[in-house]
C-alpha positions in Angstrom: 89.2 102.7 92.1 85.6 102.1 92.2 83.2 104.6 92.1 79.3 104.4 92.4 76.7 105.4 89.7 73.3 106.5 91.3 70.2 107.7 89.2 68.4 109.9 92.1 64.4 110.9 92.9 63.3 107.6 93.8 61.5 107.9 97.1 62.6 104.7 99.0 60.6 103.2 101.9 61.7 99.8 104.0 63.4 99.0 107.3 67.1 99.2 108.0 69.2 97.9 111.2 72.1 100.1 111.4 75.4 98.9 111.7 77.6 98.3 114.6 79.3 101.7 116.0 82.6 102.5 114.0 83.9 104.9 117.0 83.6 102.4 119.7 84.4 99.5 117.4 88.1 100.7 117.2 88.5 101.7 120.5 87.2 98.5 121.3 89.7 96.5 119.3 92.9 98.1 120.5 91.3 97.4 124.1 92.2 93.5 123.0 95.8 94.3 123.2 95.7 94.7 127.1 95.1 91.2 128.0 96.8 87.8 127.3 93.4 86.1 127.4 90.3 85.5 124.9 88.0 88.9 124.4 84.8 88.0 122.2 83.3 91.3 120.7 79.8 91.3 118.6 78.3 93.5 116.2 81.3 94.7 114.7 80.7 96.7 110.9 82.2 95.2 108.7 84.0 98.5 107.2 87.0 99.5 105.9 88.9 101.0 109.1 87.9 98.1 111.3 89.3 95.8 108.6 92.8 97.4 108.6 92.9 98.2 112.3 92.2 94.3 112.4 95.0 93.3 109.6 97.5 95.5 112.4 96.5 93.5 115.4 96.6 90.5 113.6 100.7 91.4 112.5 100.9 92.2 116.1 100.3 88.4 116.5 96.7 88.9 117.7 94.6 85.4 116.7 91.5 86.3 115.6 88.6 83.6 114.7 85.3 85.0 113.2 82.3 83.1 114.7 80.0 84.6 112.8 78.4 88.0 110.7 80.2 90.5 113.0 80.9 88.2 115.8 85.1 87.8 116.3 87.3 86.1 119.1 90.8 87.9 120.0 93.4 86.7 122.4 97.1 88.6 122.1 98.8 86.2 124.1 101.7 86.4 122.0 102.4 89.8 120.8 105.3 90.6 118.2 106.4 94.2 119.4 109.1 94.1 116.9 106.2 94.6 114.2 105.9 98.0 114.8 109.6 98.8 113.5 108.0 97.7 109.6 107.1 99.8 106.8 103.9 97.5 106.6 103.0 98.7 109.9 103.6 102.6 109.4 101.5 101.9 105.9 98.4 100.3 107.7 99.5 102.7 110.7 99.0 106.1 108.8 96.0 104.8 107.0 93.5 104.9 109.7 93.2 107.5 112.7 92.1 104.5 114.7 95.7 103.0 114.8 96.9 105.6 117.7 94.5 103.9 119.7 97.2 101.3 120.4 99.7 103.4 121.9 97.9 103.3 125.6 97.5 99.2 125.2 100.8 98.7 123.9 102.8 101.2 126.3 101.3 100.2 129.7 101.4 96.5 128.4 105.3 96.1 126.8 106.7 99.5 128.1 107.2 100.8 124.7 105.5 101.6 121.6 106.1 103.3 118.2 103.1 105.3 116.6 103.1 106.7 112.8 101.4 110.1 112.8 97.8 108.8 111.9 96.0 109.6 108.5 92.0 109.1 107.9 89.9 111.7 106.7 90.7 115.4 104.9 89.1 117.6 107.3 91.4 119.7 108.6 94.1 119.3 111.6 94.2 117.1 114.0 96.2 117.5 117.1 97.6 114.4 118.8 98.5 116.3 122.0 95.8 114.9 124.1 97.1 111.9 123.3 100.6 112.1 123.7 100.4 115.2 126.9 98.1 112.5 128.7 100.7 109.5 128.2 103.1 111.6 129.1 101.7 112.1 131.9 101.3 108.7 133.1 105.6 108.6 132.8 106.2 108.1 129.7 108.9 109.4 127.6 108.1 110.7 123.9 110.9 111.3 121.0 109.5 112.6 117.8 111.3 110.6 114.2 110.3 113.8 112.0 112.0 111.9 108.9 110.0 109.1 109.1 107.0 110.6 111.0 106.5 108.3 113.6 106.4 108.8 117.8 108.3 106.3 119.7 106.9 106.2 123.4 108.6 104.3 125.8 109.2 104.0 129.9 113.2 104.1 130.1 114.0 102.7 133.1 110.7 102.4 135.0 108.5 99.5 135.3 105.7 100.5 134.7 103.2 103.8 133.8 102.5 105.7 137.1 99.1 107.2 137.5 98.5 110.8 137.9 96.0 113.5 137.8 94.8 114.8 134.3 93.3 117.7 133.2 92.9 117.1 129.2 93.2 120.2 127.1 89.9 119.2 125.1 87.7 116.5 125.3 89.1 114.2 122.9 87.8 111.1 122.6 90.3 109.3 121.0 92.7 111.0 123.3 90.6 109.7 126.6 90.6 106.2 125.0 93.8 105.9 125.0 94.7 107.4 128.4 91.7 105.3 130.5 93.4 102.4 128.5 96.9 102.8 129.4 96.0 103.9 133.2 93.9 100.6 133.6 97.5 98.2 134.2 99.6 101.8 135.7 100.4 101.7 139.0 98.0 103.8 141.4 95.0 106.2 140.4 94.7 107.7 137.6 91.9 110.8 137.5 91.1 112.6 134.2 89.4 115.8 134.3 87.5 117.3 131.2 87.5 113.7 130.0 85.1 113.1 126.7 82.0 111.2 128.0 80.3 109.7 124.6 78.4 106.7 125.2 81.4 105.1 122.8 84.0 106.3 125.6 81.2 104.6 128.3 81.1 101.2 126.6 84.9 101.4 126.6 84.5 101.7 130.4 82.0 99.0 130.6 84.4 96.2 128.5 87.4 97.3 130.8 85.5 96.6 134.2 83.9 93.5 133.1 87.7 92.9 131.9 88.7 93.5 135.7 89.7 96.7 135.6 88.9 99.5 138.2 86.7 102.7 136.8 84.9 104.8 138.4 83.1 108.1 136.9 81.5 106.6 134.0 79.3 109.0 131.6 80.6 112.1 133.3 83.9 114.3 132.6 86.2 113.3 135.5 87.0 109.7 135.2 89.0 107.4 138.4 90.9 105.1 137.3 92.9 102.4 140.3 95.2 100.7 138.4 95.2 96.7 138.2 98.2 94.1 137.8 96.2 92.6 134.4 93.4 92.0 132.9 90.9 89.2 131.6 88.9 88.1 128.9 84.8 88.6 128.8 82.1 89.3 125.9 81.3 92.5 124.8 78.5 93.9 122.1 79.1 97.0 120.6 76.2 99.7 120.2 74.4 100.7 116.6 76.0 103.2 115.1 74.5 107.1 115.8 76.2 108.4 112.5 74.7 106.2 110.6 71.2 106.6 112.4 71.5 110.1 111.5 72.3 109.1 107.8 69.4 107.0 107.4 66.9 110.0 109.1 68.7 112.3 106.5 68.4 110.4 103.9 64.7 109.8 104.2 63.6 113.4 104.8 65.5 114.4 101.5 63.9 111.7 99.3 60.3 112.0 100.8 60.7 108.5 102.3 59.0 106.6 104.5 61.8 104.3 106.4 62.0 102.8 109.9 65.2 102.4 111.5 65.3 99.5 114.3 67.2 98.6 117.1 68.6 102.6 117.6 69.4 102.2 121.5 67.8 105.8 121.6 69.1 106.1 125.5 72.1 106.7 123.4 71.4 109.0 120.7 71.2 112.2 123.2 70.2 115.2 121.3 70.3 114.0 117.4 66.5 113.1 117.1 65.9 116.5 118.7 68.4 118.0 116.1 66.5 116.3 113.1 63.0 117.9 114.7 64.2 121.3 115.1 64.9 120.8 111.1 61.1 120.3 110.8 61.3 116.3 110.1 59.0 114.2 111.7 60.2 110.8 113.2 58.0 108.9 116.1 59.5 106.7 118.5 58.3 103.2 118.3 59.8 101.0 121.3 63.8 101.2 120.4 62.5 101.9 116.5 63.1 105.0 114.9 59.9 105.9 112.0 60.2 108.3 110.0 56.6 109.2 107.7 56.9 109.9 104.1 57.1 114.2 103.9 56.9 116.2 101.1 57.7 119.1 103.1 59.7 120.1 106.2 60.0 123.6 107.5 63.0 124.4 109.8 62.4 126.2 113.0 63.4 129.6 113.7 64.5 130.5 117.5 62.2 132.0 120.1 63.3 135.7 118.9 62.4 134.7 115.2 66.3 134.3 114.1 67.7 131.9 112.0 68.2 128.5 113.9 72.6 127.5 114.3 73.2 124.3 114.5 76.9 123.4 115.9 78.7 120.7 117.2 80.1 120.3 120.8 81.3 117.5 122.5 78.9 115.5 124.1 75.8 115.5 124.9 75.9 117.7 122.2 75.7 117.3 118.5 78.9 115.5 117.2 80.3 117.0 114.7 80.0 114.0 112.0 76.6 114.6 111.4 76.8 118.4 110.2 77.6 117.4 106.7 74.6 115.3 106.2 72.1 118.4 107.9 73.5 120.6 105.4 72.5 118.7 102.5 69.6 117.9 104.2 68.9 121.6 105.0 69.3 122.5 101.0 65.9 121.0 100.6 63.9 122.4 103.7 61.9 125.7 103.7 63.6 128.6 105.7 67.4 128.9 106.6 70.1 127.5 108.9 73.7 128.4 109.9 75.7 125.3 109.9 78.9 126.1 112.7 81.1 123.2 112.5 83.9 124.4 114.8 86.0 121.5 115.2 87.8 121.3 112.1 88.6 124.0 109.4 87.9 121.9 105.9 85.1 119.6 106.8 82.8 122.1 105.1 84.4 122.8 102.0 82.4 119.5 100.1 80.0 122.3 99.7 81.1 123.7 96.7 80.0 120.3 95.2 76.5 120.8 96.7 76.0 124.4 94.7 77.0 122.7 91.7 74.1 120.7 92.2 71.9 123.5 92.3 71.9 124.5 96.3 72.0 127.7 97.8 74.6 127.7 99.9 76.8 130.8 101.3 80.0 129.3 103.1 80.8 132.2 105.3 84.4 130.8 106.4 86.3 127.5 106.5 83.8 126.8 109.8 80.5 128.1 108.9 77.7 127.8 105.9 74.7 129.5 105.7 71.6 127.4 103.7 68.9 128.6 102.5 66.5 125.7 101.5 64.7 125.0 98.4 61.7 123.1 99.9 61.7 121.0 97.1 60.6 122.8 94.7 63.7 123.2 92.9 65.8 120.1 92.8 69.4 119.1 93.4 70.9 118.0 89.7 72.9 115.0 89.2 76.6 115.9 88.9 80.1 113.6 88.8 81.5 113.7 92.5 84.2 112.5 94.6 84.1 111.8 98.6 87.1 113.2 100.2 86.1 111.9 103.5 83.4 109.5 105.0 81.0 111.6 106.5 81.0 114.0 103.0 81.5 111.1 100.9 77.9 109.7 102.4 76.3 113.1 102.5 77.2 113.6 98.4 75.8 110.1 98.1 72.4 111.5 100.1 72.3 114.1 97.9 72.4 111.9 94.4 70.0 110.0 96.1 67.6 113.0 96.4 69.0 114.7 92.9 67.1 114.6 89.6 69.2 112.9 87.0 72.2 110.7 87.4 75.7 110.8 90.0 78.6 109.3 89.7 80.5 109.7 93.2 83.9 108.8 92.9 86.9 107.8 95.5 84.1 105.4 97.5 86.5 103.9 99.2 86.4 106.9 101.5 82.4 105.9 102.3 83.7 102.1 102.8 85.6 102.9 105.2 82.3 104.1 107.2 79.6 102.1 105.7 79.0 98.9 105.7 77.8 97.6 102.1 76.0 100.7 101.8 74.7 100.3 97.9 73.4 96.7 99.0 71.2 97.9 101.7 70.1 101.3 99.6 69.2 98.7 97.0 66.8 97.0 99.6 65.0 100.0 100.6 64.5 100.7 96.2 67.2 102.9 95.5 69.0 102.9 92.0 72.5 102.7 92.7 75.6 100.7 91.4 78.9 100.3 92.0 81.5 100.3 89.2 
């Protein structure tokens, strides 16, 4: 296992494109399996999900031919169902979250499909009933394997999936993902209410009508969807990613940095620059550039009645929630306080204990909240030995060595792989002292 070794307090300064999105990217990619003919997707990250989530479709009998940095040809014109029934496939399967995103494809394509309960990242539960309640409610049957941990979905006797009116529990957007996709080949309308809306879900939309496909509703929470006999080929480019945007403006304001980050698509960033301000960290707009000045200070702003600012996530357009780690570590070096709500899931907070050891004042209230009181760098993080349990942690500990004084060594970086495309190459570009070994 590698790990990476970072000697921390150098202020950085340089430009950085951001990668292609990893949310949409994997939706995306399972959107391949609903057509026999040639999709060409660009500005794919080269990451560690997308790379197993492409070793599945290519088992699946997917050909895939790589025109260039991020650039990739699919056609699944001759799809080996029988792959799923391998222990290769529940391995790659349970490795990613992304791999339930084939169910809808597969289901409303072949009639059946067999889906290992997903793995990913350590941050508490993640219920699959959106997924599964939606499907279901396009017709299709659902038996639990609890021995082997795997769903087998499949349309007995019908031909095909039926659409049907939705009303989604939450607004997962996985869960929507898979639902638009299976309803896009079902017979009749399909209407999903309470449906997430994320510009990710939107370009989903976008590739399927360009694809042929009949969807109506896009950017809001009730989605039509008129079902189509198949589907065609077209080219698609996938947005930059906002989680990394967020990273880099993170990253700067810690360190003192001056960076610009170009080519953001800001129409799609929704409330995150706003977010960042309300921290006290400056960043101009510059045509679709992001700058952010060199600071040596950044206060964060109370409310209108003098309280302590909450931040929280909620599903869009509000803050998603995979940018509250990096504003808490962010937050340990602003002046004032902020109460950091993550209310999706119950252990995405608990990397914080790492962050005290490094010298922050943190008080985690409950599994779902931490209070920060910020050193306004007048005290400084200290280097520690770390380990990433998940991607959005994993990059927020490595924000944090960046910004420490002394040296890290961050551990388990496969975990930040998986979201980050040769992260220590470009952190070496912009003057940071970081290896991997």
């Amino acid at each position: 296992m590698e790990s990476f070794k970072i000697k921390g307090g150098n202020i950085l300064k340089g430009e950085i494109t951001p990668q292609g999105a990893k949310n949409e990217a994997l939706q995306v990619l399972c959107a391949v399996l609903l057509t026999s003919e040639k999709l060409r997707i660009k500005n794919i990250p080269e990451i560690g999900d997308i790379k197993c989530l492409m070793k599945i479709l290519v088992n699946l009998g997917v050909k895939i031919e790589k025109n260039g940095i991020g650039d990739y040809s699919f056609q699944a014109n001759d799809i080996n169902i029988e792959y799923l029934n391998t222990s290769q496939f529940l391995k790659y399967g349970k490795s990613i979250r992304g791999s339930i995103m084939i169910a809808g494809p597969l289901l409303t394509r072949f009639g059946k499909v067999k889906i290992p309960v997903p793995g990913g990242d350590r941050i508490g539960r993640r219920r699959l009933d959106a997924h599964l309640m939606g499907l279901n409610s396009l017709g299709s049957s659902i038996d639990y394997h609890a021995e082997q941990k795997y769903f087998h979905l499949h349309l007995n006797k019908k031909k095909c999936l039926i659409g049907n009116y939705i009303l989604m529990e939450e607004a997962s957007i996985t869960g929507t993902a898979n639902i638009i996709m299976a309803a896009t080949l079902a017979k009749g309308k399909t209407v999903i209410y309470n449906a997430a809306c994320e510009p990710y879900i939107q370009q989903l939309c976008k590739l399927l009508n360009k694809m042929g496909a009949k969807i109506k509703g896009i950017g809001s929470n009730l989605i039509e969807i008129i079902g189509v006999s198949d589907l065609g080929g077209c080219v698609h480019i996938i947005l930059p990613d906002m989680i990394e945007i967020g990273s880099w403006i993170g990253l700067s304001a810690i360190t003192c940095s001056e960076i610009k980050i170009k080519n953001v698509s800001w129409k799609n960033l929704g409330i995150i620059p706003k977010v960042f301000q309300k921290m006290g960290i400056k960043l101009e707009k510059r045509q679709d550039d992001i700058y952010i000045p060199s600071q040596k200070y950044y206060k964060i702003n109370k409310l209108l009645n003098n309280a302590i600012l909450t931040i929280s996530d909620a599903p869009w357009p509000g803050l998603t929630p995979d940018l509250l780690s990096i504003l808490t570590v962010v937050a340990t070096q602003a002046e004032g306080s902020v109460l950091i709500h993550q209310k999706m899931f119950e252990s995405r907070l608990f990397f914080v204990d790492k962050l005290i050891e490094m010298g922050a004042q943190i008080i985690l209230c409950d599994p779902h909240r931490a209070t920060v009181i910020g050193l306004n760098h007048k005290s400084f993080l200290r280097g520690s030995v770390l380990n990433s349990p998940d991607i959005r942690a994993g990059i927020s500990l490595l924000i944090a060595a960046l910004s420490a004084k002394g040296t890290s060594i961050i551990n388990n970086i496969e975990q930040i792989d998986r979201g980050y495309e040769n992260i220590d190459h470009r952190l070496r570009i912009l003057g940071a002292d970081i290896t991997r070994v």
